[in-house]
C-alpha positions in Angstrom: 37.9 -17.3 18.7 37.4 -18.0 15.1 39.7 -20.8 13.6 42.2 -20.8 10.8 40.1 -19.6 7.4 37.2 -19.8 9.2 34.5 -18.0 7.4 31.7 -16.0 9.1 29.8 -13.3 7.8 29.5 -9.6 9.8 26.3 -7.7 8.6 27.2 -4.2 7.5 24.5 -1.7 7.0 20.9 -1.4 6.2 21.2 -4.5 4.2 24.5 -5.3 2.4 27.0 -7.3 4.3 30.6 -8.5 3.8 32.1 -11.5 4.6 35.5 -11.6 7.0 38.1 -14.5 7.6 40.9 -15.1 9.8 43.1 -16.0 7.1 44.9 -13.8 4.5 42.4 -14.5 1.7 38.6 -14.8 1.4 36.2 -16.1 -1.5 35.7 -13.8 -4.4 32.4 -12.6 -3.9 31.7 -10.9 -0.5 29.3 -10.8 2.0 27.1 -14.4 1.0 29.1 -16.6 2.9 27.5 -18.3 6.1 28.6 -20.8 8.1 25.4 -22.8 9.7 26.8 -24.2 12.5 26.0 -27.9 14.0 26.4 -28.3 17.5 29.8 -29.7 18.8 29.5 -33.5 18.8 28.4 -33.3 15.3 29.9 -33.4 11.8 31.8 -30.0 11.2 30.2 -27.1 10.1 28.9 -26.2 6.4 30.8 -23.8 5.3 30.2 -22.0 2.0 29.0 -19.1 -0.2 25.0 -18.6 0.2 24.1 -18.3 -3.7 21.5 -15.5 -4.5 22.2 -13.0 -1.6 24.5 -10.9 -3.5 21.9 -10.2 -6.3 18.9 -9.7 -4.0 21.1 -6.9 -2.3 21.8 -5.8 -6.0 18.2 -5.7 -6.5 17.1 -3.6 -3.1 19.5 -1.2 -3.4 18.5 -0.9 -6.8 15.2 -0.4 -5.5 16.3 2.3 -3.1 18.8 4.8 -5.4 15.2 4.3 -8.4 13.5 5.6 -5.6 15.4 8.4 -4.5 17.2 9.4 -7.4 14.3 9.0 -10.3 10.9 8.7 -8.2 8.4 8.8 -10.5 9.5 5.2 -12.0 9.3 3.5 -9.4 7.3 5.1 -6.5 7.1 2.4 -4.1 11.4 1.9 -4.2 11.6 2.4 -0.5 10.7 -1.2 0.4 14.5 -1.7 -0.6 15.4 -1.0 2.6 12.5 -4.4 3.7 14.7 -6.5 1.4 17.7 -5.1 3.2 16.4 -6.1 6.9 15.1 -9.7 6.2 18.7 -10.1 4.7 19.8 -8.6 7.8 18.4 -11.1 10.1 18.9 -14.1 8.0 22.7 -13.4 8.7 22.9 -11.8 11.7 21.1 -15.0 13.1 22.6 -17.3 10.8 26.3 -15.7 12.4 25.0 -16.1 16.2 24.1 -19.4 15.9 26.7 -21.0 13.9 29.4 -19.4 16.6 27.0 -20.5 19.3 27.0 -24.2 18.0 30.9 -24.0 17.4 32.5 -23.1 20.6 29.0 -23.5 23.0 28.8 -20.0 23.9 28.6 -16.5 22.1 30.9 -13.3 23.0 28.5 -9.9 22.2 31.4 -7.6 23.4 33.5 -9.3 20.3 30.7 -9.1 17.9 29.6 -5.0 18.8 33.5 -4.5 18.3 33.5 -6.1 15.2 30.3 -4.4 13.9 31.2 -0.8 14.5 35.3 -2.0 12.7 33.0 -2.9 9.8 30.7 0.1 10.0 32.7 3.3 10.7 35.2 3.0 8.2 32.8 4.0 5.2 30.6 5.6 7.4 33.2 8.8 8.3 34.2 10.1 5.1 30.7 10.3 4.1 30.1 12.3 7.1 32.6 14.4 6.6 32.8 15.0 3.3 29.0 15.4 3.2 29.0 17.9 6.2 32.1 20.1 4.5 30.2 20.4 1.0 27.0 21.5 3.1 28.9 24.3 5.0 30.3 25.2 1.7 26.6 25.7 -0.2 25.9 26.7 3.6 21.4 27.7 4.3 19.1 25.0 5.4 21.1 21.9 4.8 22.6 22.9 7.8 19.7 23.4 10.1 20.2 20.8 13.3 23.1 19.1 11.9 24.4 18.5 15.3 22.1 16.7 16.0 21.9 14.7 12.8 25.8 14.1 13.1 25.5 12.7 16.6 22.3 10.6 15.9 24.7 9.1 13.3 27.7 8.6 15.8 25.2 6.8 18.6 23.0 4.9 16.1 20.0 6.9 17.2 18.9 8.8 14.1 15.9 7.6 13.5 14.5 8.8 17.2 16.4 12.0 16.8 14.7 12.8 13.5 11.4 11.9 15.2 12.3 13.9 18.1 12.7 16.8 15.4 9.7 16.1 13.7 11.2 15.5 10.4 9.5 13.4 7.7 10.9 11.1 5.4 8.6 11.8 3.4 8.7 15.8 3.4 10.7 17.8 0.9 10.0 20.8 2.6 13.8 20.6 4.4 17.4 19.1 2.6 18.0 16.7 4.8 21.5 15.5 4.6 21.6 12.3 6.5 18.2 11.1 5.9 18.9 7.5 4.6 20.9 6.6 8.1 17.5 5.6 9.8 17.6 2.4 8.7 21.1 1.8 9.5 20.3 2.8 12.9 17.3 0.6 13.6 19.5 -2.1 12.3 22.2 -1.3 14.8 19.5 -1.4 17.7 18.1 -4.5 16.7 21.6 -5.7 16.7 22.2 -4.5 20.5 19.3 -6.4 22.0 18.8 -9.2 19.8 22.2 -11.4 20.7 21.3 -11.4 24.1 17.7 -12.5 23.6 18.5 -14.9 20.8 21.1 -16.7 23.8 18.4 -16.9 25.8 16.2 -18.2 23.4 19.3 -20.8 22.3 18.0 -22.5 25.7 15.0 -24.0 24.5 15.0 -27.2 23.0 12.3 -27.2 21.2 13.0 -25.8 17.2 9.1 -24.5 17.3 9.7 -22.8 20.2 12.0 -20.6 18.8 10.1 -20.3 15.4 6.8 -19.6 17.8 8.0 -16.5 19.6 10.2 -15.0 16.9 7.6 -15.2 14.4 5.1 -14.0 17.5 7.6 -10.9 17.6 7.6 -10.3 14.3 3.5 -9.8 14.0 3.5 -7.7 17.0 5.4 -5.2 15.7 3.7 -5.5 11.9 0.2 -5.4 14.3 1.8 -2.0 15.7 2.7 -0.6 12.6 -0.9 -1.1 11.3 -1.9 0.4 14.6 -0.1 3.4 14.7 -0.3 4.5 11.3 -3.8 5.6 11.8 -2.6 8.2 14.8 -1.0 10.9 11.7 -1.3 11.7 8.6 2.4 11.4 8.6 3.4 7.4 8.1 7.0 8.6 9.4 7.1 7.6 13.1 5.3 4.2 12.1 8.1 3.8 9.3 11.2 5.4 11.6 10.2 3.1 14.7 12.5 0.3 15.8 9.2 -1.2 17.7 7.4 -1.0 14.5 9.6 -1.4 11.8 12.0 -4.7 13.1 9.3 -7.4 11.8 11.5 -7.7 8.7 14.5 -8.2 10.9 12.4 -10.4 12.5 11.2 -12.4 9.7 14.8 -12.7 8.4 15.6 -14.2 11.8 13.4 -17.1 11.9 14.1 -18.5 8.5 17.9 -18.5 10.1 16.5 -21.0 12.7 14.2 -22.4 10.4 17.6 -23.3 8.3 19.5 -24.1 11.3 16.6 -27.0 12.7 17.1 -28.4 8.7 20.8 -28.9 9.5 20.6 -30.0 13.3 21.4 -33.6 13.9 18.5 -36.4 13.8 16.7 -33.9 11.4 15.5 -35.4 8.0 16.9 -32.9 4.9 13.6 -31.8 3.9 14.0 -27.9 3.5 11.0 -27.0 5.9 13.0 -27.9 9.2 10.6 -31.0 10.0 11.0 -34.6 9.8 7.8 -35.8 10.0 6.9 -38.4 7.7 3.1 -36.5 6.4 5.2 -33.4 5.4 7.5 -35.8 3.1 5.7 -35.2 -0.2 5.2 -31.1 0.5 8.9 -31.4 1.3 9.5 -33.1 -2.6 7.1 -30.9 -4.3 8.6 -27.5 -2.2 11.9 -28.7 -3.1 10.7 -29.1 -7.1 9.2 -26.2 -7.1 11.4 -23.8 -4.9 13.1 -22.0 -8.1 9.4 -21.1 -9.3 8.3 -20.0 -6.0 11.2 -17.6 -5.5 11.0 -16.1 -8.9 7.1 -15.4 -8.3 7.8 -13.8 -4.9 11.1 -12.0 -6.7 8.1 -10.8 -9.0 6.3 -9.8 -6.0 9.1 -7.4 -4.6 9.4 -5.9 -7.8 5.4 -5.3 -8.3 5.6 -3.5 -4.7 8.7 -1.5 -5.6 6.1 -0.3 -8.3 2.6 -0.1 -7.2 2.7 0.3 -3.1 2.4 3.9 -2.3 4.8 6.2 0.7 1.4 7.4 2.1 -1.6 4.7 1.7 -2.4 2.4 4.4 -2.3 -0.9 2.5 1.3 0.0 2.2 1.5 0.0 6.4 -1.6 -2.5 7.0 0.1 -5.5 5.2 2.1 -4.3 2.4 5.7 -3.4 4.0 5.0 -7.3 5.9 4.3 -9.1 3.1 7.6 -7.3 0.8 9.3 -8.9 4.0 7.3 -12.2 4.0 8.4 -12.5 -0.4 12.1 -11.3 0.4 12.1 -14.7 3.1 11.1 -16.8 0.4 13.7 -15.2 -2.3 16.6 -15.8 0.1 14.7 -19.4 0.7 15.1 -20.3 -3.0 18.3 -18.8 -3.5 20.5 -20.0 -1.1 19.6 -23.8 -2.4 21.7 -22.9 -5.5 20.5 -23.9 -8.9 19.4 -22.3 -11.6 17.7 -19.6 -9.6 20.8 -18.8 -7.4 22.8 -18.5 -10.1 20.4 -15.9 -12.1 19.8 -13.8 -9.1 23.7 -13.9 -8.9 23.9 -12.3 -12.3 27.7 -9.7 -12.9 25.6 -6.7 -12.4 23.4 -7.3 -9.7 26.3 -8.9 -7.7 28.5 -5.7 -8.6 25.9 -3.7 -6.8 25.3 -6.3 -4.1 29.0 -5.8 -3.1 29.0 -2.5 -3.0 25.7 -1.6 -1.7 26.9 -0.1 1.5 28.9 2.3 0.0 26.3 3.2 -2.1 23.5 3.5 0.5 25.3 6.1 2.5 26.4 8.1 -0.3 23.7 8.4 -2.6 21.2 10.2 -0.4 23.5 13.1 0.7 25.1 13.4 -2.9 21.9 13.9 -4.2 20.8 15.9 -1.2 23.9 18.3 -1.9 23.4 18.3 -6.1 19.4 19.2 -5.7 21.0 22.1 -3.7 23.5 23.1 -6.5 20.7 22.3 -9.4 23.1 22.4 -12.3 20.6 21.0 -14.3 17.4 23.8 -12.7 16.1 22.6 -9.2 13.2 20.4 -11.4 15.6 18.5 -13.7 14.7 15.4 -11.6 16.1 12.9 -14.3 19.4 14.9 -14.9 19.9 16.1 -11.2 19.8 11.6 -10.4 21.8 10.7 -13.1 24.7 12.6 -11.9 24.1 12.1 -8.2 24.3 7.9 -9.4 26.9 8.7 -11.2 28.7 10.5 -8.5 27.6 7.4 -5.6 28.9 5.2 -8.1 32.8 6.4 -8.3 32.4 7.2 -4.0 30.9 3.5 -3.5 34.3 2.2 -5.7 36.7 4.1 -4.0 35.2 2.6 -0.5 34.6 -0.8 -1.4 38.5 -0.7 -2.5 40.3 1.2 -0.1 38.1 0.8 2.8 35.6 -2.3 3.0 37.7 -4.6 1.2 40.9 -3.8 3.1 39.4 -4.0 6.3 37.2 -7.2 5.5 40.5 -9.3 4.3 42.7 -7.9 6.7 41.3 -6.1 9.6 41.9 -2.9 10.6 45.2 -2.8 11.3 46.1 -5.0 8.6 44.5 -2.8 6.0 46.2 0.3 7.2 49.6 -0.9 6.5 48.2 -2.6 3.0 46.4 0.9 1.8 49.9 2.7 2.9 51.5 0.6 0.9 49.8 1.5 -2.5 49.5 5.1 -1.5 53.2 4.7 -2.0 54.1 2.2 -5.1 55.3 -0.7 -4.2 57.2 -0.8 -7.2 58.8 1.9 -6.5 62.8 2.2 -5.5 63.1 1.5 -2.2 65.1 5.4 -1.6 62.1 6.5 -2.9 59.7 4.6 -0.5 60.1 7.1 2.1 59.4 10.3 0.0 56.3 8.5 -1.4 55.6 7.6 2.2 55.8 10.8 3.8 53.8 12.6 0.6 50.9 9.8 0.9 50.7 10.6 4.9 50.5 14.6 4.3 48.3 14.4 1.7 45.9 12.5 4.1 46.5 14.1 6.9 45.8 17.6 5.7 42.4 16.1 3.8 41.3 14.3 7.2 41.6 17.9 8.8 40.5 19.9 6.5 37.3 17.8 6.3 37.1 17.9 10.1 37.2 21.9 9.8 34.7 22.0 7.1 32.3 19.6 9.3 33.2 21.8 13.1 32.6 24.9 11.1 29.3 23.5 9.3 27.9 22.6 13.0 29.0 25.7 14.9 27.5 28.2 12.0 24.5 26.2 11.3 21.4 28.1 11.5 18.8 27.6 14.0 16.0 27.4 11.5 15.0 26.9 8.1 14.7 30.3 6.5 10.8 28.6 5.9 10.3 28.7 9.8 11.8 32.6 9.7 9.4 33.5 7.5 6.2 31.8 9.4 8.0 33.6 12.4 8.2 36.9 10.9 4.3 36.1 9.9 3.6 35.2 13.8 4.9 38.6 14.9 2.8 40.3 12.4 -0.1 38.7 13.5 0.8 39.5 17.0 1.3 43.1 16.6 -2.0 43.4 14.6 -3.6 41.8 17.3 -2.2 44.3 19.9 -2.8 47.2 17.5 -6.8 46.1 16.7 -7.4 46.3 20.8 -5.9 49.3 20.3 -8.2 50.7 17.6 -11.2 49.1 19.0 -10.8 51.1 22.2 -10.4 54.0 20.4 -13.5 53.3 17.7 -15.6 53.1 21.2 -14.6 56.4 22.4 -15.1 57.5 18.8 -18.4 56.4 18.9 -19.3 58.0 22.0 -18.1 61.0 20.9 -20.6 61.1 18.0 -17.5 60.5 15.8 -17.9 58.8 12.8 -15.1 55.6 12.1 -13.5 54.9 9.0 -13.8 51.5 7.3 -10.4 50.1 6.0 -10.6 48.0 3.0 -9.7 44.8 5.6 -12.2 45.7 8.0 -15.0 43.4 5.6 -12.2 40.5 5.7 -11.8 37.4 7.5 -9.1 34.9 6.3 -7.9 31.8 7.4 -5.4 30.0 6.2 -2.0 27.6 6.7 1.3 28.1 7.1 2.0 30.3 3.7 -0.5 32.8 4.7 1.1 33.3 7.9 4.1 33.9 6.6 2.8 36.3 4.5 0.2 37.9 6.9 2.4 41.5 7.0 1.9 41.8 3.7 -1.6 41.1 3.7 -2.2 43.2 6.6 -0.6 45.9 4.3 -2.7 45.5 1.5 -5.9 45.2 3.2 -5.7 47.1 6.7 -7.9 45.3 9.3 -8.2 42.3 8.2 -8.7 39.5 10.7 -5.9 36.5 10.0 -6.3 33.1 11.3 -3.1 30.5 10.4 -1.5 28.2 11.6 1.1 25.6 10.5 0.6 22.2 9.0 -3.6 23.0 8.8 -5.2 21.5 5.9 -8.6 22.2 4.2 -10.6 19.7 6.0 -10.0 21.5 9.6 -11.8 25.1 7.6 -15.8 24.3 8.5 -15.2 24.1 12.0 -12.8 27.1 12.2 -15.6 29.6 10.5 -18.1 28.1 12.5 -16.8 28.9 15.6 -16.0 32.6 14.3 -19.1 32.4 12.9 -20.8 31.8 16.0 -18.6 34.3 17.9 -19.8 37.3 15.7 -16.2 37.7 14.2 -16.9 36.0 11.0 -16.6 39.3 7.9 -18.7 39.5 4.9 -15.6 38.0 2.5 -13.9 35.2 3.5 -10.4 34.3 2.2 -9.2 30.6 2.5 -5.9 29.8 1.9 -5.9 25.9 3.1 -4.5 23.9 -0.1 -0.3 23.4 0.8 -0.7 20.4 2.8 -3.1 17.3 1.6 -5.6 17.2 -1.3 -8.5 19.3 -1.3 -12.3 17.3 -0.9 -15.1 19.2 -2.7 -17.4 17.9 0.3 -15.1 20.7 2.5 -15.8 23.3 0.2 -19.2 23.0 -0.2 -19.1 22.4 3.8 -17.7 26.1 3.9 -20.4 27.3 1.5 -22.8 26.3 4.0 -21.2 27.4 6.8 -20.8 31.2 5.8 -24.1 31.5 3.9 -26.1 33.0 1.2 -25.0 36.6 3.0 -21.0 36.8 2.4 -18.6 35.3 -0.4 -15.6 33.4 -0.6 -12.0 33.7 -1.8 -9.7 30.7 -2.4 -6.1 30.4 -2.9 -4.4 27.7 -4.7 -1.0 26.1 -3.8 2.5 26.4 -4.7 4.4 23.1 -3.9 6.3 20.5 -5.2 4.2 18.1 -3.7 2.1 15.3 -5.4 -1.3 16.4 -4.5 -0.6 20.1 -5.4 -2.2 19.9 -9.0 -5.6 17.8 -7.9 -5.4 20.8 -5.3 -5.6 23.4 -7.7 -7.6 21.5 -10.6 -10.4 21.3 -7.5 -10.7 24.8 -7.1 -10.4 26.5 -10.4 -13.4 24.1 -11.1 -15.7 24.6 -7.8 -15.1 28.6 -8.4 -16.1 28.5 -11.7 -19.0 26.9 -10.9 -20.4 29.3 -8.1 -20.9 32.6 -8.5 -20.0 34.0 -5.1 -17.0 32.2 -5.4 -13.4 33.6 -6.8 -9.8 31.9 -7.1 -6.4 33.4 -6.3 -4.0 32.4 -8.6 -1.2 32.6 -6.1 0.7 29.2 -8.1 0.4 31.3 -11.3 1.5 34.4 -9.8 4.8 33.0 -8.1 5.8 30.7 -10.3 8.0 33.0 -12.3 9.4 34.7 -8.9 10.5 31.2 -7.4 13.5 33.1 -6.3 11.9 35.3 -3.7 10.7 32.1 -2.0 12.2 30.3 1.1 14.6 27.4 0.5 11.8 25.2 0.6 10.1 27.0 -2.3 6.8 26.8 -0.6 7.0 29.8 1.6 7.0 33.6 0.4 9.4 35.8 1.9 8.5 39.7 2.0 8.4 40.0 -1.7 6.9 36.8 -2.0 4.1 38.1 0.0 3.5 41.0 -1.5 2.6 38.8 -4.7 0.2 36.6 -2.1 -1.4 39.6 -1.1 -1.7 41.1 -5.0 -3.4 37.5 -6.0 -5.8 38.1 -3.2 -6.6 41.6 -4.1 -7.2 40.6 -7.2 -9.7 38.0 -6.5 -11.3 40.4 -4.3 -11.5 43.1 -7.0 -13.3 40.1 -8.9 -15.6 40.2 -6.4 -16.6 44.0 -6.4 -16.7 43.8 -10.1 -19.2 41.0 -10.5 -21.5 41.5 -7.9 -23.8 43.7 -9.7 -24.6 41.3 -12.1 -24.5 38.5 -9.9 -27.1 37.4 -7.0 -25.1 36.2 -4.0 -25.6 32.2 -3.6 -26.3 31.8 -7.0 -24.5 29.5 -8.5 -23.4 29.9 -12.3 -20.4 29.5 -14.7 -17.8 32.2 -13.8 -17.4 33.9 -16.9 -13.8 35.1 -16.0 -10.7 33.7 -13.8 -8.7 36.7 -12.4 -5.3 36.1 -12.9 -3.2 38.5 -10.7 -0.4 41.0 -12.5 
């Protein structure tokens, strides 16, 4: 039991806490106060705000909406959410301890029940709210939101977004609830690590504890590096508890390390150690520790700037050492001075306050206005401005209805204190009553007509993205084609046998191969060139080409032109082109299609081949970007995949290329390479 104005601080999300008291009033700015506990027999407990945590959430979340809501300024905003977990673990520790030291023992029943009072409040009307406007705008948003809305109820979402196989770093499918990962490998971190840190408690020994945490926290860094290597996709190395808690982790040990300072018979020295030879690096780290947490500040920043989503020094080192800098901010920050006070600055400790709230509603608000686009669905600037703007007012009305309430109060205390401005409290007391009763209906009927928006957004979600109908539409093509050429072939041999001649169908000289755009437009490919011989498949990718026409090349099935269609889903090396050069030979020629997607490697994609076609001479582009770009509208919801109209203008750009072909072989050798004197641009 906590005593009389006893303060203690609860974490609250990915990263931005508040700060609860038993008594009726708490300090001004919330969430930064910590109570370090010394054991029992001791002096009483230091009790006071922690200066600089405020601003450093006001500068991760920063991070995070720069990120998501204006990307190209600051690519490398997600390490926000780093910031966010070493802040975590500095408090989450710093509350276990100090409660530990206190009373001699530590209730987890009493601090789960406390995190989820502190959690769900906010959490709900962002759910539902969220999940109502999605139903409303209704298509792809809704795809698995079952699922999504129960990984948020159990904490689970970032294993039941891996168990999907969605990518935080796709764009290919509105996501809704994408930004609750974090929050939930927070919350699973916060189930195990009370009961190990009691157990830990039990050793004497301050290095002890620093040893294994800090032995914890380079395992799962080391399995970070490890597994990034095993996709292309960083996402299940990012998502991952086991690999993503050494920020957490690092967060936690600089709570011990903080705790050892203030344990009794410990020397004051700000490193936890009272050893005699560490005295004068003790002076100089206490001199210098306002320069040394403005460099690593600096550091953060220059991450948030220059470390890329999909590189490996950004998985290999990088997110560890953003966590490793965010340590030392919270370090310098927490002594006070002039650094505390400047990382404390109005603005940043606004945001800081209320970064919660704004976490969990900027992603879907900006998830929900892409999907309206009242700016045009490429208005990136415009689109985030309003979606801030929109966070904003949502993160005010929670931080003052819900958070603060419920942090001064608790949650039954808050009720009765938000019922009591619904209705005026300067109103007449005969009026109290009417005001009462209004307030109550007017919530009542917006609390169910949310939960009907969010039942009816679950039961009539679809079950897939109308991208995945179209690749399913091209699948079944593919497999009646393949049914229909055993067909034909039996009936060419008995043609043949007869002494009867067979007709050649402009596909029949055709073998294409392709990702997961050409399948979806293989019927109308198959229409447009009868015969022709499709191979594609999802999620393929140029590099995986050589080895596909070598094996149909060495099976006999590999046509005179060859179509490739491989550039949707990574960049495009000139070594794999000039590999498929070689592989088909001097004897056929090659087609290649460019992309369509608003992905960053789409224009090195298509800059590569425009220029190796234009250099070869049995080589030929489809202009498929150029072709759809003014038909956007008969795309999927994804506005990467053609739909039957769509496909009809993949299978013109091909034609046309082809017809390029015809045209210049006369005055053309095969194999030789020259300047293509044209580009065929489809009609």
């Amino acid at each position: 039991m906590y005593g009389p104005g006893r303060v203690i601080v609860e974490p609250a999300d990915s990263g931005p806490f508040v700060m609860t008291s038993s008594s009726r009033s708490a300090p001004r700015s919330p969430a930064t106060a910590l109570e370090i506990g010394a054991p029992s027999n001791a002096a009483p407990a230091v009790t006071g705000r922690l200066a600089g945590l405020d601003g450093l959430r006001g500068v991760a979340v920063t991070l995070v909406l720069v990120y998501h809501l204006f990307p190209p300024l600051w690519p490398g905003g997600f390490i926000g959410v780093d910031v966010f977990f070493v802040i975590s673990g500095f408090l989450i520790t710093g509350l276990i301890v100090a409660e530990h030291d206190r009373t001699g023992r530590f209730v987890p029943g009493r601090f789960w029940r406390h995190r989820a009072r502190r959690l769900l409040p906010p959490l709900v009307p962002v759910v539902l709210v969220a999940s109502t406007v999605a139903w409303l705008i209704g298509g792809d948003v809704l795809v698995g939101l079952g699922a999504k809305l129960l990984g948020a109820a159990t904490f689970s979402y970032n294993w039941m977004s891996l168990l999907g196989h969605s990518s935080y770093f796709g764009s290919d499918q509105p996501e809704l609830f994408r930004n609750l990962w974090s929050l939930a490998v927070e919350e699973q971190f916060y189930l195990l690590w009370p009961l190990l840190l009691l157990g830990l408690l039990r050793l004497r020994r301050p290095g002890l504890r620093l040893a294994f945490v800090g032995g914890l926290a380079v395992a799962s860094a080391a399995w970070m590096a490890i597994g990034f290597g095993f996709s292309a996709d960083p996402t299940r190395v990012y998502y991952g508890t086991d690999t993503h808690s050494f920020g957490l982790l690092i967060g936690t040990a600089l709570a011990l390390l903080v705790h050892s300072r203030r344990s009794p018979g410990t020397a004051q020295t700000g490193l936890g150690t009272s050893r005699p030879v560490l005295t004068g690096v003790s002076v100089w780290l206490g001199r210098a520790r306002p320069w040394l947490g403005g460099v690593a500040l600096a550091g953060v920043i220059g991450g948030a700037v220059w470390l890329p989503a999909d590189a490996a020094v950004t998985y290999r080192g990088g997110l560890l050492t953003v966590s490793v800098l965010s340590a030392v901010v919270i370090w310098a920050g927490i002594a006070g001075g002039r650094f505390g006070r400047t990382l404390d600055a109005a603005p940043l400790r606004y945001l800081g306050g209320r970064s919660y709230a704004l976490y969990l509603w900027h992603w879907p608000v900006l998830v929900l206005i892409q999907l309206l686009a009242p700016f045009g669905p490429d208005a990136i600037m415009p689109n985030g401005g309003l979606s801030l703007l929109i966070a904003l007012a949502a993160a005010e009305v929670s931080y003052r209805w819900l958070e603060s309430p419920v942090r001064r109060l608790g949650l039954r205390g808050s009720h009765a204190a938000v019922w009591r401005r619904l209705r005026g409290t300067t109103a007449a007391p005969a009026q109290r009553p009417k005001r009462t009763l209004a307030a109550v209906s007017a919530v009542a009927a917006a609390a169910l007509l949310l939960l009907a928006g969010t039942t009816a957004a679950v039961a009539l979600a679809p079950t897939m993205t109308s991208a995945q109908a179209e690749v399913v539409r091209g699948e079944a093509a593919l497999a009646r084609a393949k049914a229909a050429a055993a067909e034909q072939a039996e009936a060419d041999v008995a043609a043949r046998a007869a002494g009867e001649a067979v007709a050649a169908t402009r596909g029949s000289t055709m073998t294409a191969v392709g990702d997961s755009v050409m399948l979806a437009a293989a019927a109308e490919l198959q229409a447009e060139f009868p015969g022709i011989s499709i191979d594609a498949q999802v999620s393929r990718g140029m590099a995986a080409a050589p080895d596909i026409l070598t094996a149909l090349r060495d099976a006999g099935h590999l046509r005179r032109i060859v179509v490739v269609g491989l550039g949707t889903n990574g960049p495009v090396e000139r070594s794999d082109l000039t590999a498929i050069l070689r592989v088909i030979g001097p004897s056929r020629e090659l087609v290649v299609v460019n992309a369509f997607a608003d992905r960053d490697w789409t224009p090195g994609v298509n800059a590569t081949l425009a220029h190796f076609s234009a250099q070869r001479g049995r080589v030929v582009l489809a202009d498929w970007s150029d072709a759809i770009a003014p038909h956007v509208d008969v795309l999927a919801d994804d506005g990467i995949h053609p739909g039957p109209t769509g496909g009809a203008i993949y299978a013109d750009a091909v034609a046309a290329a082809v017809d390029g072909l015809a045209a210049s072989s006369g005055s053309r050798g095969p194999g030789v390479d020259t300047l293509q004197a044209f580009r065929v641009r489809p009609q």
